[in-house]
C-alpha positions in Angstrom: 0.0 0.0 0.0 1.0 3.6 -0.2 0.0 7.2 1.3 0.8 10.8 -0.1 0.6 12.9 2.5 1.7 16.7 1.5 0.4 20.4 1.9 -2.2 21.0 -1.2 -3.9 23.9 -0.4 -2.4 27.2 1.4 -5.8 29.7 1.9 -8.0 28.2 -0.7 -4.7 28.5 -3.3 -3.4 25.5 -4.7 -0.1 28.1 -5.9 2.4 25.6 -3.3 2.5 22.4 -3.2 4.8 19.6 -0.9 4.6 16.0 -0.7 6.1 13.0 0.6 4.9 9.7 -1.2 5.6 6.4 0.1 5.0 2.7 1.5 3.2 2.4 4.3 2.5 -0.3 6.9 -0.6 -0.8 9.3 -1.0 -2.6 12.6 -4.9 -2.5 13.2 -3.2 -4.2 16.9 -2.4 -0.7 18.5 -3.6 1.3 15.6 0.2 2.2 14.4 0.6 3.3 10.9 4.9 3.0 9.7 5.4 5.3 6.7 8.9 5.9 5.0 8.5 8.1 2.0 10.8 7.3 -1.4 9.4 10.0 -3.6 9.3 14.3 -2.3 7.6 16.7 -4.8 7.4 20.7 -4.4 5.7 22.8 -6.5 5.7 26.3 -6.9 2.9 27.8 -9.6 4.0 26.0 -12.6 6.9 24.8 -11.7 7.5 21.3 -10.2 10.3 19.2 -8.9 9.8 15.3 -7.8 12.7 13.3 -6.5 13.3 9.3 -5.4 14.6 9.0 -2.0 17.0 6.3 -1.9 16.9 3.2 0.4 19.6 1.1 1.8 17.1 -1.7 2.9 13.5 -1.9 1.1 10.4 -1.2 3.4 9.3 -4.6 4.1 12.4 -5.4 5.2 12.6 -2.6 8.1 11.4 -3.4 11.8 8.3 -0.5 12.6 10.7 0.5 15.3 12.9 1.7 12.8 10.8 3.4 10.7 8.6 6.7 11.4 5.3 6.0 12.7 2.3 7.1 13.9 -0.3 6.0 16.3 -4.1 7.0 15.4 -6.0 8.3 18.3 -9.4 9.3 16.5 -10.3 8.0 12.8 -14.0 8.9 10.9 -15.2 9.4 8.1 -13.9 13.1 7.5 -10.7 12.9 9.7 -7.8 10.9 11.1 -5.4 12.4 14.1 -2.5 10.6 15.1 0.4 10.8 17.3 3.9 10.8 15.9 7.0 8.8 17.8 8.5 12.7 19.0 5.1 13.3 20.0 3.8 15.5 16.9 0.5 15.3 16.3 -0.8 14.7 12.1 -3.9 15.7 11.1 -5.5 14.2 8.0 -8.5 14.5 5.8 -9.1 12.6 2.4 -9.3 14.8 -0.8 -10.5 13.5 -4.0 -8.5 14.0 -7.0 
């Protein structure tokens, strides 16, 4: 599976744009989601600049405690809010494209 998580809008302006795109992993045991991203995009107006992260071991391969992860404390139908490891907090909402 993978997630695109990113900034898409800034003030009803879709002028800037940043993403990470990546693998993900979920435990439904804990509600832990492990995400490593391989691909980062930016965009400014028209211009546009996507880029592979490289990996020394592939995804499945890496123990969750190795990876970065988050832990999802309230999930519905128009939001998901989760806990990082440092103890960020990620706030989600699905768009359609």
């Amino acid at each position: 599976m993978r997630n695109k998580n990113g900034v898409f809008q800034i003030l009803g302006g879709d002028f800037f744009e940043t993403t990470v795109d990546g693998p993900f992993s979920w435990s439904e045991r804990g509600g832990i989601c492990a995400f490593r991203p391989d691909r980062v995009g930016f965009r400014i107006g028209p211009f546009r600049v996507d880029r592979d992260v490289p990996e020394d071991v592939p995804f499945e391969d890496t123990p969750i405690r190795e990876l970065p992860f988050f832990k999802f404390v309230l999930v519905d139908d128009a939001v998901a809010v989760a806990m990082g490891r440092s103890g960020s907090v990620a706030l989600w909402t699905r768009i359609v494209e």
